[in-house]
KOLKOL-705826 format. One record per residue (C-alpha): z negated, y, x negated; residue number from 1; residue in one letter. Coordinates in nm, 3 decimals, always signed. Last residue first. Layout:
N
@Z Z&Y Y&X X&pos NUM&code A;
...
END
This chain:
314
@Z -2.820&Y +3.178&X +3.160&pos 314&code X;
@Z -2.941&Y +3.553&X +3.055&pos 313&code X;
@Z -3.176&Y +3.652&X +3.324&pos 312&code X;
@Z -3.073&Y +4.000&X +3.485&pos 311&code X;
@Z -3.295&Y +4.302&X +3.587&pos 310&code X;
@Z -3.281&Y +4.570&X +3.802&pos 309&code X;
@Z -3.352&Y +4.956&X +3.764&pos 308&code X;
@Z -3.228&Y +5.330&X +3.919&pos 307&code X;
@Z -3.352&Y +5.644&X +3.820&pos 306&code X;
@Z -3.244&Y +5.950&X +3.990&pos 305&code X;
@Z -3.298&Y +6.299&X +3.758&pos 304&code X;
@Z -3.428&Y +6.591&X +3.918&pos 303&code X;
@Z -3.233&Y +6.805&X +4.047&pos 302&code X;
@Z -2.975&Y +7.060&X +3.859&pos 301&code X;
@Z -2.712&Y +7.013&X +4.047&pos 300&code X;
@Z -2.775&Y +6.892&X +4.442&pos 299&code X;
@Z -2.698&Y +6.498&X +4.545&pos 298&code X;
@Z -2.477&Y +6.441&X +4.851&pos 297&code X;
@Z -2.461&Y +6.057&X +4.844&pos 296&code X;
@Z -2.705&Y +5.841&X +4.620&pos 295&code X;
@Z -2.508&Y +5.465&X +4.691&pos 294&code X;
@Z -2.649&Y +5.234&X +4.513&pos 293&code X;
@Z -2.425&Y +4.919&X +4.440&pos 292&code X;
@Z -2.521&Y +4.571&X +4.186&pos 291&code X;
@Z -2.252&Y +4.409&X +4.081&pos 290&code X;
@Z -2.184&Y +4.034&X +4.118&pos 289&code X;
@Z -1.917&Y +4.081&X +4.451&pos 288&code X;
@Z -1.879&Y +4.450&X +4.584&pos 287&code X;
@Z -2.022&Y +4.607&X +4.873&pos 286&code X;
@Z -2.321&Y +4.294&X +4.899&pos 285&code X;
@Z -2.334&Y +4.166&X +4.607&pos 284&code X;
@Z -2.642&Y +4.340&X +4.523&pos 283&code X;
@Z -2.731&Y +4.620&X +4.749&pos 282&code X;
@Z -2.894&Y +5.031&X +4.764&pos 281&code X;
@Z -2.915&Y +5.289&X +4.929&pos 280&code X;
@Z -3.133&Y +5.124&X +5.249&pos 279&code X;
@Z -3.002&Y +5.116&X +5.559&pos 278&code X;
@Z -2.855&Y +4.722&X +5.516&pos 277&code X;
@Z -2.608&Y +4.599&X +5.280&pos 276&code X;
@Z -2.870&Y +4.288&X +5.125&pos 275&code X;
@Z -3.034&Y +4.285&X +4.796&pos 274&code X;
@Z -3.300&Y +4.500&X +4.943&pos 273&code X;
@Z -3.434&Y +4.800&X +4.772&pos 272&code X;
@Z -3.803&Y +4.834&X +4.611&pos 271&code X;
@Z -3.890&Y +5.156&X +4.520&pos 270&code X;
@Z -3.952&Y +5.325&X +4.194&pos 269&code X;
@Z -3.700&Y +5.605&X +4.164&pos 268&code X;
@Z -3.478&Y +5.327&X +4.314&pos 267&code X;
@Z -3.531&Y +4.986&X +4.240&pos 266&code X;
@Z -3.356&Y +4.639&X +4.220&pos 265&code X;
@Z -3.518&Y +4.386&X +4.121&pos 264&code X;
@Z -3.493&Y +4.120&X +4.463&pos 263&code X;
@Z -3.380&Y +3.839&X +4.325&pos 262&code X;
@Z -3.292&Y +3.826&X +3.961&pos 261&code X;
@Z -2.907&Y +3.829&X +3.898&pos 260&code X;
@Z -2.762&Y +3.570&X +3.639&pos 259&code X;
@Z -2.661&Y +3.662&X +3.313&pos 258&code X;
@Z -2.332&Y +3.469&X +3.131&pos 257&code X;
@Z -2.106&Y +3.786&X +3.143&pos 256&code X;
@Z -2.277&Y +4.161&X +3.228&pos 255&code X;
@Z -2.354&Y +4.209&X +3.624&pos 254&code X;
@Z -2.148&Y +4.512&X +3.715&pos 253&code X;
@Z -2.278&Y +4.826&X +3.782&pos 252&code X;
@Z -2.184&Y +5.081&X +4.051&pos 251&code X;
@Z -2.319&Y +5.389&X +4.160&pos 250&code X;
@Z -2.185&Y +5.589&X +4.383&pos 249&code X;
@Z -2.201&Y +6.005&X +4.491&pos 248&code X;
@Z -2.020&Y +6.074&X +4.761&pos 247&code X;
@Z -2.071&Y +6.448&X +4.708&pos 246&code X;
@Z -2.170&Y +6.664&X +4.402&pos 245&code X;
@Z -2.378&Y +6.993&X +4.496&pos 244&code X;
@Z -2.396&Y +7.288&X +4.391&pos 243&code X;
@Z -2.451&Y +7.458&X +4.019&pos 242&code X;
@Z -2.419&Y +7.271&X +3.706&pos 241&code X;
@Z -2.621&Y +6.979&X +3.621&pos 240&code X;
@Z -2.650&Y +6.631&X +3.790&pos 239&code X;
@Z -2.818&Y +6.338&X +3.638&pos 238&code X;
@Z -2.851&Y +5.953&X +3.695&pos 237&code X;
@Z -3.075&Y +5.776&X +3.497&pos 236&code X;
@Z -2.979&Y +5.409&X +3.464&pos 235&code X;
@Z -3.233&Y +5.153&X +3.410&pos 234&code X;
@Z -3.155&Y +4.725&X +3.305&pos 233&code X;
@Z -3.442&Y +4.503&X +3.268&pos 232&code X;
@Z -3.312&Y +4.223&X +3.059&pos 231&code X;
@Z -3.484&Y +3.877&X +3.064&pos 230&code X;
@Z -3.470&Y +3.572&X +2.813&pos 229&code X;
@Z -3.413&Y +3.236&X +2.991&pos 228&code X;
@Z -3.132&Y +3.199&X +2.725&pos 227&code X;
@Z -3.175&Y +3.415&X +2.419&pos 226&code X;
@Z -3.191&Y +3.758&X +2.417&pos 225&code X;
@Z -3.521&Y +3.806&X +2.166&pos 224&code X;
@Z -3.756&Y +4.072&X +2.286&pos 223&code X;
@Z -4.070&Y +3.846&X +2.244&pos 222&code X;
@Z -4.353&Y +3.718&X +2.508&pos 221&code X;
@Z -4.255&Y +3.340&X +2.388&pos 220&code X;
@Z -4.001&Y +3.336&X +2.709&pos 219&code X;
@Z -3.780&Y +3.668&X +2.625&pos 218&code X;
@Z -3.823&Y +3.999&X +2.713&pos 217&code X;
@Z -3.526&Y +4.228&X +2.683&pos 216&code X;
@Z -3.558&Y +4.621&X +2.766&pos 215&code X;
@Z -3.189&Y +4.775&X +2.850&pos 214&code X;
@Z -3.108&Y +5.159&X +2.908&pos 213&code X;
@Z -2.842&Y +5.319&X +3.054&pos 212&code X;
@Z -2.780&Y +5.705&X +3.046&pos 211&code X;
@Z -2.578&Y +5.806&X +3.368&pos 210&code X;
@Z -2.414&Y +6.180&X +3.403&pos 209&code X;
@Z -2.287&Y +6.357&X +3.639&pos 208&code X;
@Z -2.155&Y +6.746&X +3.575&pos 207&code X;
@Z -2.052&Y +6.991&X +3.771&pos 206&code X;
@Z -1.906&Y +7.301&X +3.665&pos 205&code X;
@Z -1.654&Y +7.089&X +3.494&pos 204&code X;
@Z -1.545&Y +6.977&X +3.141&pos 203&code X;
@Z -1.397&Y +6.677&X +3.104&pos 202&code X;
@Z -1.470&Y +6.426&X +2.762&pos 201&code X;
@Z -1.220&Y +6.178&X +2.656&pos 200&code X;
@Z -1.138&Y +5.802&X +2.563&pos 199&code X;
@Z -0.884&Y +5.609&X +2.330&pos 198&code X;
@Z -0.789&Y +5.304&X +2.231&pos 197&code X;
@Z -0.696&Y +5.187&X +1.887&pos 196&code X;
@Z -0.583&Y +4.830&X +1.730&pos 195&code X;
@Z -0.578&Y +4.721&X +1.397&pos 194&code X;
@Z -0.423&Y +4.375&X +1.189&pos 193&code X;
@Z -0.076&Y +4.451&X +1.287&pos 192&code X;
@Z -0.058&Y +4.383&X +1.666&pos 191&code X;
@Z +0.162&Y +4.058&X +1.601&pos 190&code X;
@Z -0.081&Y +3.858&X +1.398&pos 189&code X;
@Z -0.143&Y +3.896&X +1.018&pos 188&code X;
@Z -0.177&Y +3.583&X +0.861&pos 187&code X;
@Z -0.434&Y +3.474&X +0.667&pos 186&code X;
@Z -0.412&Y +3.230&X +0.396&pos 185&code X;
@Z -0.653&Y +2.911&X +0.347&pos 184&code X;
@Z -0.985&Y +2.898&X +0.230&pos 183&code X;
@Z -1.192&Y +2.820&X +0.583&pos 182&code X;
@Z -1.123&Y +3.157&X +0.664&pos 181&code X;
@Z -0.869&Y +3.331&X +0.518&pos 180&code X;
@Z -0.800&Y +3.511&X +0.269&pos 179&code X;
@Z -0.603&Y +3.276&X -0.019&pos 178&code X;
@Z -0.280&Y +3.437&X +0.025&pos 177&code X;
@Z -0.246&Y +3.709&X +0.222&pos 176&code X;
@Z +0.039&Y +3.653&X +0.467&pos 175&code X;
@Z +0.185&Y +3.984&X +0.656&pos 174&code X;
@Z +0.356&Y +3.875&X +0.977&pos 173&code X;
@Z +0.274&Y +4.234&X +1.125&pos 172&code X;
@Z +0.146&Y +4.495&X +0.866&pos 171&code X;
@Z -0.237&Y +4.504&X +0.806&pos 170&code X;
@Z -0.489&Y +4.333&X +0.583&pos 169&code X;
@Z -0.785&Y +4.159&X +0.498&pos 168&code X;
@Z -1.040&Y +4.473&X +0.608&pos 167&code X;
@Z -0.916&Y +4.412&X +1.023&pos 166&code X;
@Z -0.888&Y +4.777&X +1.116&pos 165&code X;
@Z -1.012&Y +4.908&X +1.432&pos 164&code X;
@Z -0.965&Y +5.243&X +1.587&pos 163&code X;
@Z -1.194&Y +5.440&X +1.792&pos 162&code X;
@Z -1.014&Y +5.750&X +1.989&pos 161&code X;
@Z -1.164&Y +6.057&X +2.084&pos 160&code X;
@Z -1.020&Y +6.320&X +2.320&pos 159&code X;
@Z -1.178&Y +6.671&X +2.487&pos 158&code X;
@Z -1.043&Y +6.806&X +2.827&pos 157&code X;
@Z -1.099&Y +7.161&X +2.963&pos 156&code X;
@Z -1.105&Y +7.149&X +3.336&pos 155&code X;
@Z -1.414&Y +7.368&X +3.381&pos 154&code X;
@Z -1.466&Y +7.592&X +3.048&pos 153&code X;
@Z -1.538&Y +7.573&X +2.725&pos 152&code X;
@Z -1.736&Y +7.865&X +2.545&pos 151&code X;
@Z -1.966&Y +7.606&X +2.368&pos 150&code X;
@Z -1.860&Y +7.317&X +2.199&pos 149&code X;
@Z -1.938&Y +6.938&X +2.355&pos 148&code X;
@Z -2.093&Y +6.690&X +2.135&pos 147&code X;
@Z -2.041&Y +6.332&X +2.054&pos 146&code X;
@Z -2.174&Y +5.974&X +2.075&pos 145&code X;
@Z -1.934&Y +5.646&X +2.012&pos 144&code X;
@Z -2.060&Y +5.355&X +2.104&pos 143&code X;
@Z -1.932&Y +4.996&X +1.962&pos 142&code X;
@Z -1.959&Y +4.710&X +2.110&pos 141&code X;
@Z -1.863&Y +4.360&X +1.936&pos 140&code X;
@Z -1.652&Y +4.132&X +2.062&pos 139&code X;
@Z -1.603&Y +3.694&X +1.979&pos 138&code X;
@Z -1.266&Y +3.498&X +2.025&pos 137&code X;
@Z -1.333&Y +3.426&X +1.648&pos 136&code X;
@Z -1.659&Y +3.567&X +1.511&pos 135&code X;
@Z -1.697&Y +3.911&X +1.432&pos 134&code X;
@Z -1.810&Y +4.105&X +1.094&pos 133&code X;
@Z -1.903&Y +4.472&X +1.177&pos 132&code X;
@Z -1.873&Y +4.702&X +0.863&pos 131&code X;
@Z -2.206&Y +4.791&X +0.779&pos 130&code X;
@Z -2.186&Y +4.969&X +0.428&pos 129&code X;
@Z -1.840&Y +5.011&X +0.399&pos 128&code X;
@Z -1.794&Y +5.254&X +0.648&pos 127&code X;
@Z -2.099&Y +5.364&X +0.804&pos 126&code X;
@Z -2.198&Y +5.310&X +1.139&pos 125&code X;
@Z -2.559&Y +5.391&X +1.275&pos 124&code X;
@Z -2.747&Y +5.162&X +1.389&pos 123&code X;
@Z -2.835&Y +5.005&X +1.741&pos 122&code X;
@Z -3.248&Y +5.009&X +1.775&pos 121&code X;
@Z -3.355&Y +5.401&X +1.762&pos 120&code X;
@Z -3.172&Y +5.494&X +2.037&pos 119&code X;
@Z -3.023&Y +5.229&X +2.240&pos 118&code X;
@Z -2.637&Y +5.227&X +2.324&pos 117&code X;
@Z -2.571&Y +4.969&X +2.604&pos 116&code X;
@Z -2.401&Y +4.616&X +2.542&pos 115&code X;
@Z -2.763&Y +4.397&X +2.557&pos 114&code X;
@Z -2.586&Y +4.192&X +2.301&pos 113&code X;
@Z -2.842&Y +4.271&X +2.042&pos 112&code X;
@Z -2.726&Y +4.497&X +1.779&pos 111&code X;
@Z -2.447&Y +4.703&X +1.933&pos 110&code X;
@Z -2.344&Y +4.935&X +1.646&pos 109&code X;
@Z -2.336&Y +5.329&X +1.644&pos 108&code X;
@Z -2.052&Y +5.561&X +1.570&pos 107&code X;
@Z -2.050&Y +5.978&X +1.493&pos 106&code X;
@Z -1.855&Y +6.247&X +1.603&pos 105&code X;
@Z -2.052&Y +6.597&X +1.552&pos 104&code X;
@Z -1.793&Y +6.792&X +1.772&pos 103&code X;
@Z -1.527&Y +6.696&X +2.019&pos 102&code X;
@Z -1.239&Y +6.829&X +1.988&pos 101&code X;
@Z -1.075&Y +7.107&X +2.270&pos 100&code X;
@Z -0.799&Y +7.137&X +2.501&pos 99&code X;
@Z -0.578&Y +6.832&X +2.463&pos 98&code X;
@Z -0.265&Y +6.729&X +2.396&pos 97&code X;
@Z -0.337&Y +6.660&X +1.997&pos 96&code X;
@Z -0.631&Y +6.449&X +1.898&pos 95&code X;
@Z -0.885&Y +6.571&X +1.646&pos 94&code X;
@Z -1.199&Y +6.332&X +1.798&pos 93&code X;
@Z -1.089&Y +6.040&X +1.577&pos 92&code X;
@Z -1.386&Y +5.768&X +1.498&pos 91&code X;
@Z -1.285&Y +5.525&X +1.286&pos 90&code X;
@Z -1.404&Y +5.105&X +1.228&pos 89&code X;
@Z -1.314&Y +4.913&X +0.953&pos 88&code X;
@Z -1.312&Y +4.550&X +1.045&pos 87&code X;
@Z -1.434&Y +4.199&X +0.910&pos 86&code X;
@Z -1.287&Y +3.863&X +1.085&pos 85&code X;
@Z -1.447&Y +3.504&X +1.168&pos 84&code X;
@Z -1.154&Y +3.313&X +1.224&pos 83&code X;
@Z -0.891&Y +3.219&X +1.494&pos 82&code X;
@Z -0.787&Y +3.585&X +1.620&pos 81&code X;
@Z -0.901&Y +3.771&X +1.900&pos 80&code X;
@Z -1.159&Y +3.961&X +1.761&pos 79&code X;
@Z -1.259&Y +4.197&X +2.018&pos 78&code X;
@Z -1.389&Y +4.565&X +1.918&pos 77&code X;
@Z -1.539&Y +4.677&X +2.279&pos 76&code X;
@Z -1.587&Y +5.075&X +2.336&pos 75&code X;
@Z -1.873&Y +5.286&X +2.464&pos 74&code X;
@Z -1.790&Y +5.663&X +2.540&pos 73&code X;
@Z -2.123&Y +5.852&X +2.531&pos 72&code X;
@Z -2.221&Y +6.227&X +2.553&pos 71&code X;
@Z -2.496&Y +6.331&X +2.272&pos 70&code X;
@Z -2.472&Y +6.685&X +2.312&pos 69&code X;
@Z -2.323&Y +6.923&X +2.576&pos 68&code X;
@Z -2.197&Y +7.325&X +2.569&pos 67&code X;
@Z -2.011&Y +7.308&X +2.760&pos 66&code X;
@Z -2.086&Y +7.050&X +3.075&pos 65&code X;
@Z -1.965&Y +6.695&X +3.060&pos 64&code X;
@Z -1.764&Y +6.461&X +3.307&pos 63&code X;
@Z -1.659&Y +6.146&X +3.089&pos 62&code X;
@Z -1.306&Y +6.106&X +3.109&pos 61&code X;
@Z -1.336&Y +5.783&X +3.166&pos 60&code X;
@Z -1.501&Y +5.554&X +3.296&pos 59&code X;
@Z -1.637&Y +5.361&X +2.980&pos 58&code X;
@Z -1.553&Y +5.052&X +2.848&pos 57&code X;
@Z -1.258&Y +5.143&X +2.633&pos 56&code X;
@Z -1.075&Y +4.876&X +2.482&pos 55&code X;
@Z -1.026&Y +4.781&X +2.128&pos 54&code X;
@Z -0.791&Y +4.445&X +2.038&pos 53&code X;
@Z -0.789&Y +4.305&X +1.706&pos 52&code X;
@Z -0.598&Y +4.007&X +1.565&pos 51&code X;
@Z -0.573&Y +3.817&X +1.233&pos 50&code X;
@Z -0.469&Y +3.431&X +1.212&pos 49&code X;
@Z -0.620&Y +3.243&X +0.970&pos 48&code X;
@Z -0.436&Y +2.954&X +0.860&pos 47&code X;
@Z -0.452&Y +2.623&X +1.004&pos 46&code X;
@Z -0.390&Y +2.365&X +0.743&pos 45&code X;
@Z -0.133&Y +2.106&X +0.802&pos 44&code X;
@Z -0.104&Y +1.719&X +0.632&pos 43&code X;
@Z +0.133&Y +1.497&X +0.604&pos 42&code X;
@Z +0.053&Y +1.110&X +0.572&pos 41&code X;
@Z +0.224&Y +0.810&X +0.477&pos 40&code X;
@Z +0.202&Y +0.443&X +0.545&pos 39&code X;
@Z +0.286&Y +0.136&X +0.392&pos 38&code X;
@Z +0.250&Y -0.225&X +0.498&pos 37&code X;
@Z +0.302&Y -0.550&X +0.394&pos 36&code X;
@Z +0.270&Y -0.937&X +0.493&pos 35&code X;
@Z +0.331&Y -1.259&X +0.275&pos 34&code X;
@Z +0.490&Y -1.559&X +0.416&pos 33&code X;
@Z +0.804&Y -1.527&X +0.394&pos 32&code X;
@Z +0.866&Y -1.105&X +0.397&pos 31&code X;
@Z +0.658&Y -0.976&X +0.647&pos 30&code X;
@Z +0.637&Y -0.594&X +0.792&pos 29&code X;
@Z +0.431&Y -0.331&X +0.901&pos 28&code X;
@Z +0.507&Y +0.075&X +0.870&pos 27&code X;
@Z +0.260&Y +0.300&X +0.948&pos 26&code X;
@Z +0.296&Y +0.696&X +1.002&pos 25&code X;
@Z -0.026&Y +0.922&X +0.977&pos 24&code X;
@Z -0.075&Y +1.280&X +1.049&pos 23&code X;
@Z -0.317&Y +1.512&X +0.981&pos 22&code X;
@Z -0.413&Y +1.836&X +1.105&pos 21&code X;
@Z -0.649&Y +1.995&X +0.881&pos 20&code X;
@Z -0.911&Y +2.331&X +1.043&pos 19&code X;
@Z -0.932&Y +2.607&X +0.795&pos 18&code X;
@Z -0.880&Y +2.886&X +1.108&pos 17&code X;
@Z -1.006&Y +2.756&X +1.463&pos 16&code X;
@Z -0.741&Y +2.621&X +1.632&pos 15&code X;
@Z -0.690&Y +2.887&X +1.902&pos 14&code X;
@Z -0.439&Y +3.109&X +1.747&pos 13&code X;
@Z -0.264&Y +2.875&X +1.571&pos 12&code X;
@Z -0.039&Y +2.880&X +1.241&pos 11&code X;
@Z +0.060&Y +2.591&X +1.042&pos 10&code X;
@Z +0.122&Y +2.573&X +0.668&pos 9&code X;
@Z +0.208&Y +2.267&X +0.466&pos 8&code X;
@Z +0.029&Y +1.988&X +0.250&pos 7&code X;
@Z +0.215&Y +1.662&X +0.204&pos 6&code X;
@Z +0.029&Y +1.294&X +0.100&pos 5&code X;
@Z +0.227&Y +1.035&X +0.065&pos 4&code X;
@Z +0.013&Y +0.712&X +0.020&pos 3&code X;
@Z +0.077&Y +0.339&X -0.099&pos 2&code X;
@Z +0.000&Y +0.000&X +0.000&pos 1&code X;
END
């Protein structure tokens, strides 16, 4: 018996990167009495292939007042590639088209999955110190914060956009020898190795805004989100400017792989039903797996409307 052994490339995008694919061909025979057989083998491994996508989470454009500080737009850096992936990450507020930039433009880093901005806990970027690394088929958000100038007025828009760079390379069908994961190449994918999307600020007289928060308690009396862990979710609803806003509706859908607890959801500190009934507030009810309050006419300037319920993580 003998073996031929042949070593090729083969691409895949959901094949995880390094993987071998083998393949074996037998051949059996007999000559008098004696009996033989050869085989021979080729063998593939999967390179890595390189993909980014960004979208925008927020609704956007965000409505702001001028001057404001510390508006959010939250964005989600997927890595939809085959292996684990590192990207440069930039922050653009000079776009053209628009009225004004936004000012002081900074990033921060999701640190534990709880996909809102917490002050304090989720870092600060900088390039080449914290680059996010991302599993395959995995995201990581990213939240930009920035300020609104002075002197603008109602209907002036403001633009950022957050672009992603995969660090092995760029340029569609580029192969970089030796990169990828698992120690074979990597191979750029069709979108070039970076992706950008883009968000903006709108200035009006009237101005909602909703900061969301997240506390996670886990089952040893910990903040780790593991499964059985809980997140208490609060939004703080704000109005500023003069008048009032109308129809006003919040809306927040449950975040993947959680699970709804019964009967947590609170306004300003009062229990609302789950159900559509005369209360402000349901879950599941106007819209399936997102949780609906509904605040109506609410005046500018009043005080802030605080809204909580909490999810298990399955």
């Amino acid at each position: 018996m003998f073996l031929l052994t042949a070593h090729s490339r083969a691409w895949a995008l959901g094949t995880p990167a390094g993987t071998a694919i083998a393949n074996t061909a037998t051949v059996d025979w007999s000559v008098g009495p004696g009996t033989f057989t050869q085989s021979s083998t080729t063998q593939f491994v999967v390179d890595e292939l390189v993909n980014v996508v960004v979208t925008l989470q927020s609704v956007s454009p965000v409505a702001v007042t001028s001057p404001d500080t510390d508006r959010q737009l939250a964005f989600l850096v997927s890595n939809t590639g085959n292996g684990s992936e590192s990207f440069t990450l930039a922050l653009d507020p000079a776009q053209v088209g628009d009225q004004f930039d936004p000012t002081n433009a900074r990033l921060y880093l999701d640190t534990n999955g709880t996909t809102v901005y917490e002050p304090g806990v989720d870092p600060l970027y900088q390039p080449g110190v914290n680059d996010p690394v991302i599993a395959a088929d995995a995201g990581r958000m990213v939240f930009a914060l920035c300020d609104v100038p002075a002197s603008r007025v109602s209907g002036d828009l403001g633009n950022a956009s957050l672009r992603a760079t995969s660090k092995t390379g760029t340029g569609a069908g580029t192969i970089v020898a030796g990169a990828g994961t698992g120690g074979g190449d990597a191979v750029i994918g069709a979108g070039g190795g970076t992706s950008l999307s883009l968000g903006g600020y709108l200035v009006t007289s009237l101005a909602v805004s909703v900061v969301k928060s997240a506390v996670v308690a886990d089952l040893g009396g910990g903040s780790v989100p593991a499964p059985g862990s809980r997140i208490t979710y609060t939004l703080q609803v704000s109005v500023a400017g003069t008048g009032n806003v109308a129809n006003l509706v919040i809306t927040d859908p449950l975040p993947p792989f959680t699970t709804y607890v019964a009967s947590s959801l609170l306004l300003n500190g009062a229990a609302l039903s789950d159900a559509a009934d005369a209360d402000a507030g349901d879950f599941g009810a106007t819209a399936a797996n997102r949780v609906t309050v509904t605040l109506g006419s609410v005046a500018g300037g009043s005080l802030p409307q605080t809204i909580s319920f909490a999810v298990t993580i399955n």
